[in-house]
C-alpha positions as CSV (number, residue, x, y, z in Angstrom):
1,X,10.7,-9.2,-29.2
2,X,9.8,-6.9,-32.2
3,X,12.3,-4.8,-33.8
4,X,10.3,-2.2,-35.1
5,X,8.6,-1.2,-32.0
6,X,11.2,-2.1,-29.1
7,X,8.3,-4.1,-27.0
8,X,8.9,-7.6,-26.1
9,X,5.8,-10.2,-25.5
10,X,5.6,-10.7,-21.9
11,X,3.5,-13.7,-20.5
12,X,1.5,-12.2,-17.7
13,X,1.5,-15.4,-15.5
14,X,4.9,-16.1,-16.3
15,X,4.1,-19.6,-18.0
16,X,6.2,-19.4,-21.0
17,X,4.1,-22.4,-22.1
18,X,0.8,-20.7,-22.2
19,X,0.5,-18.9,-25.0
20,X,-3.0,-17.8,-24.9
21,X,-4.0,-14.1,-25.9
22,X,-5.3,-13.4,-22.7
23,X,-1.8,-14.4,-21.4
24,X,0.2,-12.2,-23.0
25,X,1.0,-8.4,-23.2
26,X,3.5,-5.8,-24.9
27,X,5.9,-4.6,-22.5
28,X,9.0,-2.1,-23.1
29,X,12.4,-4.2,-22.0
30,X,12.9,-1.7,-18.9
31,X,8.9,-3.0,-17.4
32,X,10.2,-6.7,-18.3
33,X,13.1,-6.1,-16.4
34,X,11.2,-4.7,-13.6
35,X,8.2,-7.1,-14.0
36,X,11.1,-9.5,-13.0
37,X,12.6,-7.7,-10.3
38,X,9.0,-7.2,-8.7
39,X,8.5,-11.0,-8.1
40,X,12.4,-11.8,-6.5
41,X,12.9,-12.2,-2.3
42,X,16.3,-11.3,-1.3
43,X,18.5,-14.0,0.7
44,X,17.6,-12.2,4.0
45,X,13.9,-13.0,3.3
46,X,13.0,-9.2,2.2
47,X,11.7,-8.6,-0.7
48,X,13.4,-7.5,-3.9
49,X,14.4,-3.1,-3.4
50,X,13.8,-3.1,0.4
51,X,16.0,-3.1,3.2
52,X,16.6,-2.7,6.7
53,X,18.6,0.0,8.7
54,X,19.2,-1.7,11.7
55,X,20.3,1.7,13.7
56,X,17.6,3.9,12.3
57,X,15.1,0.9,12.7
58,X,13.4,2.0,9.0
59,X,12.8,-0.5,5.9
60,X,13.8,1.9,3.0
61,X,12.6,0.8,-0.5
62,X,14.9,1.9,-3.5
63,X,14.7,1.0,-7.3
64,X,17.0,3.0,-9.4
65,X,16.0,3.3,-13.0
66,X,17.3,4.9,-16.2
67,X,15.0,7.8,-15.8
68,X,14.9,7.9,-12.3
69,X,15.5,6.9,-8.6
70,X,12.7,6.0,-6.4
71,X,13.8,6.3,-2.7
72,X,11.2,6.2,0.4
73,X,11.4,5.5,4.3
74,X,9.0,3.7,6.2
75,X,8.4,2.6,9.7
76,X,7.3,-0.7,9.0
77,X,8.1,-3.9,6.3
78,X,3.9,-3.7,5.7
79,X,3.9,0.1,4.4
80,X,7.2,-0.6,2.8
81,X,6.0,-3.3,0.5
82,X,2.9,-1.2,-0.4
83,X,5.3,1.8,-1.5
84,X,7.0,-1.1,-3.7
85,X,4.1,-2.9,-5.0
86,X,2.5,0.5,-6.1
87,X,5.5,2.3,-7.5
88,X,6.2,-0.8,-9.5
89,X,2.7,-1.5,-10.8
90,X,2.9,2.4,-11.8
91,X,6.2,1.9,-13.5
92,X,5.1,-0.9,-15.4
93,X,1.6,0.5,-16.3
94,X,3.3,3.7,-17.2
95,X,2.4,6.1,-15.2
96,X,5.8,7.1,-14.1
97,X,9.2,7.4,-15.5
């Protein structure tokens, strides 16, 4: 973590051993937080941000953030976990808030 800039070294593969340049990256502390959320399955076997509403037979992916809440609806687990994996990867890249 530096001070001056708020970033925190992030190890890309999550080896906290490997220490290689090519192995790490700056990251603010909401993507490392996120970068960490992105990898997690749920006890029901879902993955991390997705559920599933039984009656409306819909997986819905939500993330909640500090600058915003992402919220979408999808017919099936497959779509759902592209919605995720993209808003994520955006998130962390920076594209959105």
């Amino acid at each position: 973590h530096t001070k001056t800039n708020g970033l925190v070294v992030d190890h890309i593969n999550n080896d906290k051993n490997d220490n290689s340049v090519h192995n790490l990256q700056l990251l603010t502390p909401l993507q490392n937080t996120l970068k960490y959320v992105y990898t997690r399955i749920q006890k029901n076997g879902l993955p991390s941000c997705i559920t599933y509403k039984i009656k409306k037979k819909i997986y819905v992916f939500k993330l909640k953030t500090p600058e915003c809440i992402y919220n979408y609806e999808c017919n099936n687990l497959l779509d759902c976990i592209a919605i995720k994996n993209q808003t994520f990867q955006n998130i962390i890249k920076g594209k959105l808030n």
